[in-house]
N, C-alpha and C positions, 0 to 999 in steps of 0.2 A: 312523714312527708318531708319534713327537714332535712331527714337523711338522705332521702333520694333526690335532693336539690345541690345537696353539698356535691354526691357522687355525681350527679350531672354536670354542676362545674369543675369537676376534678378532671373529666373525662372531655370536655372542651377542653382544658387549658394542655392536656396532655398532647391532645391532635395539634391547636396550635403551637405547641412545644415543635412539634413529629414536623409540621410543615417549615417553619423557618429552616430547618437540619435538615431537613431533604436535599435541596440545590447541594449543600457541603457535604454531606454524603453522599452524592452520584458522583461529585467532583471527586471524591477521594478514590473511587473506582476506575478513574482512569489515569494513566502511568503521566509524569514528568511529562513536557517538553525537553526533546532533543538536540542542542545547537548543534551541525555538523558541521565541520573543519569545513573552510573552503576548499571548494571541489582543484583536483588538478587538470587545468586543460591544457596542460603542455606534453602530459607524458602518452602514453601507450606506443602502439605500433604502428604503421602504415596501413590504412584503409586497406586496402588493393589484400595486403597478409590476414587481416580479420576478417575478411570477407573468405579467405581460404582456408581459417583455421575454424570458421562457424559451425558449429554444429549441435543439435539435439540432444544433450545428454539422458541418462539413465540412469545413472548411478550417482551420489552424492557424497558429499565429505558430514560433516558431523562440528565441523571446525568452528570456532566464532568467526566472523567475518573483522577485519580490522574495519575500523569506522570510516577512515579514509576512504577506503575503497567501497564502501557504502554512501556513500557522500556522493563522491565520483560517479560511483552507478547510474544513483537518481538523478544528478545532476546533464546525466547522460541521455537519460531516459526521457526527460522532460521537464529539464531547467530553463531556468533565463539565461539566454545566450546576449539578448542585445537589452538590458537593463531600460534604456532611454523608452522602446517601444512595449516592454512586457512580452516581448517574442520569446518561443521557446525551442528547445534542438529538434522538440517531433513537431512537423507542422500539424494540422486540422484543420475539417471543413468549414469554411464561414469563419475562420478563425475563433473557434466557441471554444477552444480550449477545454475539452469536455473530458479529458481521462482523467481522473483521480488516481492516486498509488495508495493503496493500501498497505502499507510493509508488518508482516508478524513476524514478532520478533521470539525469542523465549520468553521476554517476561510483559508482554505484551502487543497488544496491535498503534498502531501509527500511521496518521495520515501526513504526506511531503506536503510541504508549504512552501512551491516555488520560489514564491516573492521571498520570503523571509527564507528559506535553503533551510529547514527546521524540520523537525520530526514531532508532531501535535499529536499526545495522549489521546488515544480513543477506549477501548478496551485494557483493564489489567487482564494477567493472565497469559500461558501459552495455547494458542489455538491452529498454529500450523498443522495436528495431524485432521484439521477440514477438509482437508486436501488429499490426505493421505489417501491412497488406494488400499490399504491394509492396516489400518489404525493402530500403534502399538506394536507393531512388527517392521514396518519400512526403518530404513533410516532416518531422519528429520533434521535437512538441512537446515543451515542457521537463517536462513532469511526468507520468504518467500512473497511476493508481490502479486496485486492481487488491483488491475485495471477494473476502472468503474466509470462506464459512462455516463451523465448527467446530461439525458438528450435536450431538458430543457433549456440549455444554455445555446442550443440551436435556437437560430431567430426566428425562422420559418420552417416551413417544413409538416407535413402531415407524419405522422410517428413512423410507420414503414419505412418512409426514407431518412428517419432521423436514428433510426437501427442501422440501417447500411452506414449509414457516416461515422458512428459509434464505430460498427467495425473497421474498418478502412483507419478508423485514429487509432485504437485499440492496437491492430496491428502494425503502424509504422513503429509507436512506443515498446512495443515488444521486437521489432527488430531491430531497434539502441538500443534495449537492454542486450540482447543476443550479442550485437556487433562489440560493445563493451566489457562484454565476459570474454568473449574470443580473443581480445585485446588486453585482458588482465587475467589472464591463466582464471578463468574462474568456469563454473560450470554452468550451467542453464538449460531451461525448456519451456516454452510456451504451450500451456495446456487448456482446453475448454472446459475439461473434467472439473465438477465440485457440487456442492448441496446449497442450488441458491436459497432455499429457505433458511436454511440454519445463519448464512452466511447473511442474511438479509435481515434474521432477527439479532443476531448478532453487533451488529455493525447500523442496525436501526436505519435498514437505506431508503428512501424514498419511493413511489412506485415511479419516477421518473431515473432514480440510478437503474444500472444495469450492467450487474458483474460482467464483463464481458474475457478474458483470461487471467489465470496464473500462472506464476514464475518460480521454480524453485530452483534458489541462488545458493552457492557453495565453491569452496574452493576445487579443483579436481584432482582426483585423487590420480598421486601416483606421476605426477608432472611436475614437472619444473615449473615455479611461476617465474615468469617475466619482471623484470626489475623496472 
């Protein structure tokens, strides 16, 4: 009987050992924070020529993305533009600010943090071929994005219309990303394609997020980039 008392307290102190190291063990599972350079909003090209260099890629580079022009990207895609009000470059309905950026990187997944212009550890690990259409066979651009709408941040609304909204933001945010790759010699495409369950267990979304597209970003091959 003594002995099966000792081994019962051995086996409590072991579980409360296991639960304090839980929280510091899930935390070690997800990558650094990111600070990204300040974004440049002086440079690219003339709207009017991005809008006629835009277009749908298919084929990808392989290349690391310089962080610059990852900065710049997101900052594109759906920064603060006026600091004072928390406004950002892609509008939204009801102003709910409802797209998320998901960025997977190679050595992990990353959520943008507007306010702070930072890259927040989610996931370690590379998990761009989610995405792939051929797993293990495509090429696997460096960066790929990954809109997530959080319709709850709509104020009102019955869910039907707070999908429509989701779309319509999802979509302006992926044509700044577009318009900005056209503008920095880089590649891009807006896809609906992916496995929202992997990508839901994954990334632990809510049943209120809602993948709504990816982005696969690279430089393009075989062009001149733009200075």
């Amino acid at each position: 009987m003594c002995a099966y008392f000792t081994r019962l307290v051995y086996m409590m102190n072991e579980h409360f050992l296991f639960t304090l190291l839980l929280p510091s063990m899930l935390l070690a599972q997800s990558p650094p924070t990111i600070t990204l350079p300040t974004p440049d909003t002086t440079g690219g090209m003339p709207i009017m020529k991005a809008f006629a260099l835009r277009a749908s890629e298919r084929v990808f580079d392989t290349t690391a993305l310089p962080i610059q022009k990852l900065s710049n990207l997101l900052w594109a895609a759906n920064g603060i533009n006026r600091p004072g009000e928390r406004k950002r470059t892609a509008p939204s309905a009801l102003n709910a600010q409802d797209i998320d950026i998901y960025v997977f990187l190679s050595n992990g997944v990353y959520l943008y943090d507007a306010n702070q212009h930072v890259l927040i550890g989610v996931v370690e690990g590379d998990h761009r071929q989610l995405f792939s259409r051929s797993p293990g066979s495509d090429p696997i651009p460096p960066v790929l994005c990954l809109l997530v709408s959080d319709i709850s941040r709509f104020r009102f609304g019955v869910d039907s219309a707070r999908r429509v909204w989701a779309a319509m933001d999802a979509g302006i945010v992926s044509q700044n990303i577009s318009l900005y790759c056209a503008s920095a010699g880089l590649a891009t495409r807006p896809r609906a394609m992916m496995n929202h369950q992997k990508v839901r267990e994954l990334l632990h979304l809510k049943d209120t997020h809602i993948p709504m597209l990816n982005l696969p970003i690279s430089q393009k091959l075989g062009r001149e980039q733009p200075k």
